[in-house]
Every structure is written in structure tokens, then in C-alpha cells.
N, C-alpha and C positions, 0 to 999 in steps of 0.2 A: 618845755620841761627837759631838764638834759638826766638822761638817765646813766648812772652811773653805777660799775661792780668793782665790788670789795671781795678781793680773796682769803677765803678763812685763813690760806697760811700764809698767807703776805705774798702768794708767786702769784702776780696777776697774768702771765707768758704763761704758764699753765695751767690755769683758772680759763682762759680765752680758749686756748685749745681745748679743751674738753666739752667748752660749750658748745663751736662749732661743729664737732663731732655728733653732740647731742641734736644739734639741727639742722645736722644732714642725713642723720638716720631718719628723724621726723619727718621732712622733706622728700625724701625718696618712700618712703611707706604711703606719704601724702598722691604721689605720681602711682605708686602699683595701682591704691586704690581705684583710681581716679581711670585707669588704662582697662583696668577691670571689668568695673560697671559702665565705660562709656564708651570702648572702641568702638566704633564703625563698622568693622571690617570681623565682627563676634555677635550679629542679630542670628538669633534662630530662625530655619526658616521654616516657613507655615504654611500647610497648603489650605488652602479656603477653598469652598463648596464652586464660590463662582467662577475660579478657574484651574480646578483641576478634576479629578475623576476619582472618585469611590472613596471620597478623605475620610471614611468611615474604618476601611481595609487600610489604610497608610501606616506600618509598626511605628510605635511612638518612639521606637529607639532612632528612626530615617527623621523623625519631623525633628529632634532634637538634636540633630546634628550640626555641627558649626559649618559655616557657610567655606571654611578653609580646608575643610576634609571632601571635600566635592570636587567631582572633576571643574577643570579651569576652560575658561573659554578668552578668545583674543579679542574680543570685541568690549567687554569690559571687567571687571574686577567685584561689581557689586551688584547686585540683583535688584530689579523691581521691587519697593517695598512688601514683605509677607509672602513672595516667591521664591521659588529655589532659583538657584544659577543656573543648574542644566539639570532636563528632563527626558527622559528617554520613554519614546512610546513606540507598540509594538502593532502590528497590522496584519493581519493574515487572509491573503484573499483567496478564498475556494474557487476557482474558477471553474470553467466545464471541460478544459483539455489542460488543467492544471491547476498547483498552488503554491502562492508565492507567499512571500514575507518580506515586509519593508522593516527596517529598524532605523526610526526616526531620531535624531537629536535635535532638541531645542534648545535656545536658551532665553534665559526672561532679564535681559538689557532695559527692557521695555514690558509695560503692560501685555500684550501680545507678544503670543513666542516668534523667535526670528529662526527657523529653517538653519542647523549649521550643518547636518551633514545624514547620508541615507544608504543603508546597505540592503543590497536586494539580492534574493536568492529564488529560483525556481525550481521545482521539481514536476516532472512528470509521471504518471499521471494523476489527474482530479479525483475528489473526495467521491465525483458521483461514478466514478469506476470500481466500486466497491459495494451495488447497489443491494449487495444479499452480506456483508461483511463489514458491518461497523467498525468494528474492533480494528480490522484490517487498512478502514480507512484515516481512523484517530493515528495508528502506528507511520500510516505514510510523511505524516506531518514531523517525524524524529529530526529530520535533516537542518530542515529549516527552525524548527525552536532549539535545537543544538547551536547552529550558527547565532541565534540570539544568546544566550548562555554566553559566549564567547566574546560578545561584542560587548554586552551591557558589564560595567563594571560589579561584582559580586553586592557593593555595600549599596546598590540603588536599584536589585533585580528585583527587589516586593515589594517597588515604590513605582513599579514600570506598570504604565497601564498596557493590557494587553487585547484587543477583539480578533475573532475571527466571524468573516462575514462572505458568505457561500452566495454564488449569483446563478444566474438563469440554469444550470446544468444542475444543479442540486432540485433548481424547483421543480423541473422537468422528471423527477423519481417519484413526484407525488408524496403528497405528507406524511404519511406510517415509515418509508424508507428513508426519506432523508431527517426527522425526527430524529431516529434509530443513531442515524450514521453523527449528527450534531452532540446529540447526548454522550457519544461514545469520545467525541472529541473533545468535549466539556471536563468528563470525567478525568481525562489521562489529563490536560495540563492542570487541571486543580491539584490532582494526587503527583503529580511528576517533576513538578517545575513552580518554582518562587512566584514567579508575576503575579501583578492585579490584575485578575481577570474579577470583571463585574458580576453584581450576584444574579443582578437580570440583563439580558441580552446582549451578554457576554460574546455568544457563539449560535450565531441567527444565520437563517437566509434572509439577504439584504433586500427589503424591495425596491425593483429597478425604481422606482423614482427617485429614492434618493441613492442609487448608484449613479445617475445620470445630475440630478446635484452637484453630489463630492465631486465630481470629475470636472466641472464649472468652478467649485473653488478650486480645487487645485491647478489650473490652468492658470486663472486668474489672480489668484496668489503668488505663485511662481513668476508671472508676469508686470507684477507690481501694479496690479489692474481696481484688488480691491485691499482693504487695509490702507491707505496711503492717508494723507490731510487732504489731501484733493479729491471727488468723485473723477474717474476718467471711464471712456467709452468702454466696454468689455467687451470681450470675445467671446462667440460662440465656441462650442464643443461637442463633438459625435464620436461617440465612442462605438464602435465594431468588436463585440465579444463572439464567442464562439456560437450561447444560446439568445441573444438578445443585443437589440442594437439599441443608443439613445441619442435624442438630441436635444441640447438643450441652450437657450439666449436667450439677454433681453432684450424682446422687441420694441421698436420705438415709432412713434408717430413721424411724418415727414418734417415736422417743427424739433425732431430731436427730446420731443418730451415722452411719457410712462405712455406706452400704447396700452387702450383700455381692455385686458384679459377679463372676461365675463366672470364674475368671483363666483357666477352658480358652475363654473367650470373648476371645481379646488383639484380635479385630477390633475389637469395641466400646469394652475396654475401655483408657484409658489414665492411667499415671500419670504426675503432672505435678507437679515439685520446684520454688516458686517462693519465691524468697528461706528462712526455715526452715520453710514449711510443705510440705506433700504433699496432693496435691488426687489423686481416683482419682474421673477422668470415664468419664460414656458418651458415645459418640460413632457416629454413622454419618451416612452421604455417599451420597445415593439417585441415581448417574450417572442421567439420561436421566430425573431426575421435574423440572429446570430450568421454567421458567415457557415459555422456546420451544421446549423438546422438548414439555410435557405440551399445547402448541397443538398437535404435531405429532400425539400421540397420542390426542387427542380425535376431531380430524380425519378419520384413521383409524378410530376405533372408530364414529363414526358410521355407516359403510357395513360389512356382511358380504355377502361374498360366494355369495349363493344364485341371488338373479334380480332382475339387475340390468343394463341396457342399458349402453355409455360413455356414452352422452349423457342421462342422466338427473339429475336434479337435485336435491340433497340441501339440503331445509327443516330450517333450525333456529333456534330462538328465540333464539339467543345471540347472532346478527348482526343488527343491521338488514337492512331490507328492499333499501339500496340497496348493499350487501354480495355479493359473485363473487368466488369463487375456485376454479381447476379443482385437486382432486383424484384422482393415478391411481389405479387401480383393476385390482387382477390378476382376470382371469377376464372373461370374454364378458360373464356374465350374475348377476344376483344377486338379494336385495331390499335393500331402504333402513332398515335402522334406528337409531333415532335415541338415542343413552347420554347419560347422566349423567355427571358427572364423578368421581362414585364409584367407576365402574367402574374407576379406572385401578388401585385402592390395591386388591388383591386378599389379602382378610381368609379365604381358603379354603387358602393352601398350610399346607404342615405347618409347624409351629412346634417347631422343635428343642429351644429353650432358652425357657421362656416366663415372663414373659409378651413378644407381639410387636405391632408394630405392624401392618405389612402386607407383603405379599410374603414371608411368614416371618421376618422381621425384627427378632430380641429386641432387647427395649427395656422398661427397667424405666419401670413404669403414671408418668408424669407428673401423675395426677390423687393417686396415692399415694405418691412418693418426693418429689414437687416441689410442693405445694402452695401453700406461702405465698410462696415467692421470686418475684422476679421474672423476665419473660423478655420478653426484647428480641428485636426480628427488623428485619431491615433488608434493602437489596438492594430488591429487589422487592416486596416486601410492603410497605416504604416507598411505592414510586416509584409504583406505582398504586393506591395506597389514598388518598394527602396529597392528591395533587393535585387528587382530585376532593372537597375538604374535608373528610373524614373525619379527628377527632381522630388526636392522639400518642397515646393510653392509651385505644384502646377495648376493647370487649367482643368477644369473637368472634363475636357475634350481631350484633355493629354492621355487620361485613363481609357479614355475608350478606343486612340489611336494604339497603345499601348495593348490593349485588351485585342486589337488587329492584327498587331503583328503578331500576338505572339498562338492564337487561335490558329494564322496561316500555318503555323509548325514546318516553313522552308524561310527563316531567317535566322539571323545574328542569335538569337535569343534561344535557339533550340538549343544549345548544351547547357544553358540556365534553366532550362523546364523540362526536359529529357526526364527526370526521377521524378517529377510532380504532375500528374497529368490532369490537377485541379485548377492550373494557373488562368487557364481560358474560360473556365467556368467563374473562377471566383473574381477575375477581374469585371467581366460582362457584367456578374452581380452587381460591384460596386461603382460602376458607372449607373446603372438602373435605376440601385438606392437612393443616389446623389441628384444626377437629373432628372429622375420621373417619380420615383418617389417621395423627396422630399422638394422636387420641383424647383430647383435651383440651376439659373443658367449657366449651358455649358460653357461660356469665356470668364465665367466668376474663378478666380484664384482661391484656391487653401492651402493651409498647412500642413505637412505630414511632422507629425510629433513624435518622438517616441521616447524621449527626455527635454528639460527645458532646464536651463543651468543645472545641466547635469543630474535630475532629480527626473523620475520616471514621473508620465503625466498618467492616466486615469484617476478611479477614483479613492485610491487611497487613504492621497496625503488631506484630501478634505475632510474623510471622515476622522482622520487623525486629528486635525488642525480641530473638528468640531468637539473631540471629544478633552480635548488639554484648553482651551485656552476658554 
């Protein structure tokens, strides 16, 4: 059919033009529309229960924000269906000779957040240095939620999840005082400061088990160990805190298969569901064996009480000479003798479930479920092993030659230890811990960790990672 236009006043040259005009206006209203309801690149984004934190607290003004007012990331331009692009989460660890703050960036490329970037800030000293002064010790934390303010962009700081989680030096005040000191820190960032802090356990003391957990994923995470499409081997992790040490791998049978952890064991034993795999760790958290409690119990074990003056004076080889410091002592009278640091790891109690490490302590043998993997230890075992030049990947034997020279106090190493006269005591320690305690042979190699792509390793970024995704 040929369709054909008649112009009312016979100019069909400007009858034609006007139509065009007429059906390009229509045509372009056709395209807003169309750019409107359909862009790509204009989904609101959503937070859902399954992976993010307290979507109850989230202002509905942040969830209704277009995905082009967010900050940007290189990695991609579009977000995992119903996710934000980037999420900022906020960590605050209590420690016992300090408190830090990590401020996490994520971004969701991917169903799982991808790690882009981590600001860390420390202050000393810790919350449990304030054990009659709550108030004093919620104030200490100014520094570091300052530095978050500053980092977190303003339009995304009431969409920031925030925890603060206190470890073995808070527990050690016992419950009425560090209660006190938790409550007082609860109150100021709720009244003081934007973030999402959670309505429950917000601002806990952590229990070391799953301090020694997080510290397993975040190793393994960092190391592209767990999250991947592939199951690959994992690394173990020992963490060295000041009030508490932990270790934690999964062990494996000599076939490489799930070694059988007795499930009437759930202290030890945990399972861990990360992306489609299942990980079933051991795990224990030795409160009061910390690098400054096991100063405190050397100390102690040094002197028994038989016959013993107060004013007598306790010789040992693990301080220099120009080294004092007063020790109480219950009882009039005593003698002086002088322990090893062997003594602390007591290999005589009964062993319920065995095999154990010490204090009765089962723990599947390290030298038999873990041999060829790796294991990382950081904390402590870092901070006074590096600095006195001892490799990343030594031998456990290295620590104890190490822990030799520098006890002799006539080598190289004396203008390195000259102002710490802990360095012979806390190295002794930590060869102890490693060979006799945890029973691991001294030609076995580890890691000293103290960041892993540039991102600090304890337990953090796991409990972080646990609580975002």
C-alpha cells in the first residue's frame, strides 16, 4: 500500500518538514524514556541480610543511592547484582599493650568482597590500662575513630559497619571492670560518631577462639588459599599477643584427606564454610601463655618459696647485668631458684583426648597431621625476632641460636638490646613455645609475617571479611 501526504495548503516542502520535526521530538522522548527506566549503570543498591551487617540500621537515604554517587573502583564499573560497589568496614582491636583500628575497603566486583585497600593506626596504651577509669578508657580510642572520620567518605560513614573487639588483657580485669570499661566505649561511639555499630555485640571481649579463627582467615585469604574455585592446601597460623597466644590448622591424615578431630572435642574443633568448600580446623587459645603474661610467669617461677629473705636478690642470665627489677614475694622466707622457660608448658597433666600439647591440651601432633604446609606466625614472634635481623623463613633452630647470642650480651647484637633487657628472655620463650610446647621440629621452617600484600595479618581482616560478606 503506498501511503501517501496531501498538504492542506498545497506546500508539500513544508508539510514534510514539520513532520520530521514532529518525529523527532517523538523519537528522542521515545530514547529519555527508554535511558530512564533502563540504564545499567542507575540500579539502586540493596543491602541484604546475607551479606552485609545490621541492614536493619542502613539510612534509607545510603540504600537509595545511585550506584554513580559512590566512590569508584578500577577493577570494575558495576557491582555484583543487589550490592554496593565499595564498602567500608571499620575494626577496632583492644589489645593488652594497645589499640589499633584497621579501616577496610572492599569492593563487590564479585559476590565476595575483594580486599582494595587498609589504613591502620595504633595507639598506646590499651583499654585495660584504665582498669578503675572507663570513661578514660572509651576517650583513649579519640585518635583512631578520628582517623576513620577522615578516611571514610562522609556520604557512606552510617552505612560503615563498625566492631570493637578487646582480647586476652581486657579479660584478665575480670568481668565488673572490663564490662565497665566496654560499656563506656559503646556509649561514646554511639553518641559521638555516624557508624554502624551493631545493637548486639557491637563492643565484646573477643573469645580467643575465634580470635585465633579470624587470624586463619585472614592469612588465608590474603594468600589466595581460601575463596578461590579450587580447594588448595592452607597454611597454618600462631599468633603471639601480649595476654594470649593461639594456633590454629587443618590437619590432615597422611593420605592428604580431613584428619578425624573427635567432634565430642567442639573446644578445639571448628568448622569453617568458606565460599563452596568446608574447612574443619583445630584451634586453641592458651589465655595467660601472651609474651607479657609468660614475662610475668617466668618471673615468678624464678623464686619458691622455702627460704627466702625480702631483700634478696634473684640472679639470672637472661638480663644483663645492669638489669633491676623488684619482684613480690609471699612468705618471710624462702630459697632462690632459678627455671627455665620450659617450665611454664607443663607436659605431666593428664591428657584426656590425646595426642596433647601441654597443660593437657589435645592437639593433633603438628609434626604428623601438618608437615609440609606452611606456617605463618606473626604478632610477636614477628616484632622481636626482625628486628634484631633474623630472617622471614627461618628455622626454629635459628631462634634459639639467635636467642644465644644475644643472652651472651659480648656480641654484635649488644647495641640492639642495650635498652631492652627482655630480648634474652622473650626469645628463650619463643623457641620453648615453638619446639617444646607446640612440639614442632627444630629444622621445620616458618614465616614471620607482619603484613601479606601489604595488609597487616592477625585477626582482624577475618573477622571483618566475616562480618561484610
Amino acid at each position: 500500500m503506498d501511503i501517501r501526504y496531501s498538504s492542506v495548503n498545497g506546500n508539500n516542502s513544508t508539510f514534510r518538514l514539520q513532520l520530521w520535526k514532529k518525529l523527532f521530538i517523538i523519537g528522542a522522548f521515545i530514547v529519555i524514556i527508554f535511558l530512564l527506566f533502563d540504564n545499567p549503570l542507575s540500579h539502586d543498591v540493596v543491602y541484604e541480610d546475607s551479606n552485609s551487617v545490621n541492614v536493619d540500621n542502613i539510612p534509607e537515604q545510603v540504600v537509595q543511592n545511585n550506584v554513580r554517587t559512590l566512590l569508584k573502583t578500577k577493577q570494575c564499573t558495576i557491582p555484583y547484582p543487589k550490592l554496593p560497589l565499595i564498602q567500608y568496614a571499620l575494626m577496632i582491636d583492644a589489645g593488652s599493650t594497645g589499640s589499633r583500628i584497621h579501616v577496610y575497603r572492599f569492593n563487590y566486583c564479585n559476590l565476595s568482597p575483594t580486599l582494595e585497600d587498609e589504613t591502620f593506626k595504633e595507639i598506646k596504651p590499651g583499654l585495660s590500662s584504665f582498669p578503675n577509669s572507663p570513661k578514660d578508657a572509651a576517650n583513649s580510642l579519640e585518635p583512631l575513630l578520628q582517623l576513620a572520620m577522615e578516611k571514610i567518605p562522609k556520604e557512606l560513614q552510617d552505612c560503615t559497619p563498625i566492631a570493637v573487639k578487646a582480647t586476652a588483657g581486657l579479660r584478665l580485669l575480670g568481668e565488673e571492670k572490663s564490662e565497665a570499661i566496654l560499656k563506656a566505649v559503646e556509649d561514646k561511639i554511639r553518641k559521638e560518631y555516624p557508624f554502624n555499630l551493631p545493637k548486639e555485640n557491637g563492643v565484646i571481649v573477643m573469645d580467643g577462639k575465634d580470635e585465633g579463627v579470624y587470624a586463619w582467615i585472614t592469612v588465608n585469604y590474603l594468600l589466595g588459599k581460601i575463596g578461590s574455585e579450587n580447594k588448595e592446601d592452607t597454611v597454618a597460623v600462631m599468633d603471639l599477643g601480649g595476654g594470649s597466644t593461639q594456633i590454629v590448622f587443618e590437619p590432615l591424615t597422611i593420605d592428604h584427606l580431613q584428619y578425624p578431630i573427635p567432634e565430642s572435642d567442639e573446644d578445639y574443633r571448628v568448622e569453617l564454610k568458606f565460599g563452596s568448600f568446608k574447612y574443619v580446623l583445630y584451634q586453641h587459645s592458651y589465655l595467660g601463655y601472651g609474651l607479657m603474661e609468660a614475662r610475668k610467669s617466668i618471673l615468678s617461677n624464678m623464686i619458691s618459696t622455702e627460704h627466702i629473705t625480702a631483700d634478696h636478690s634473684v640472679v639470672n642470665k637472661c638480663f644483663p647485668d645492669s638489669f633491676n627489677n623488684d619482684i613480690e614475694v609471699k612468705g618471710v622466707d624462702g630459697s632462690v631458684t632459678v627455671t627455665g622457660t620450659q617450665a611454664l608448658f607443663d607436659k605431666t597433666l593428664a591428657c584426656k583426648t590425646k595426642p596433647c600439647s601441654f597443660d593437657g591440651i589435645y592437639q593433633p601432633s603438628i609434626r604428623e597431621t601438618f608437615s609440609n604446609n606452611d606456617i605463618y606466625a606473626f604478632s610477636y614472634f614477628y616484632d622481636r625476632t626482625t628486628v634484631l635481623g633474623l630472617g622471614l623463613n627461618p628455622e626454629i633452630e635459628d631462634i634459639a641460636e639467635l636467642a644465644r647470642k644475644v643472652c651472651s650480651n659480648t656480641n654484635e647484637l649488644a647495641d640492639k638490646t642495650k635498652d631492652d633487657p627482655y630480648f634474652c628472655l622473650d626469645l628463650t620463650y619463643l623457641y620453648a613455645l615453638l619446639s617444646y610446647g607446640y612440639d614442632i621440629n627444630t629444622d621445620r621452617k616458618i614465616l614471620l609475617a607482619k603484613k601479606i600484600n601489604d595488609i597487616e595479618t592477625g585477626w582482624c581482616l577475618g573477622a571483618t571479611i566475616s562480618n561484610v560478606r
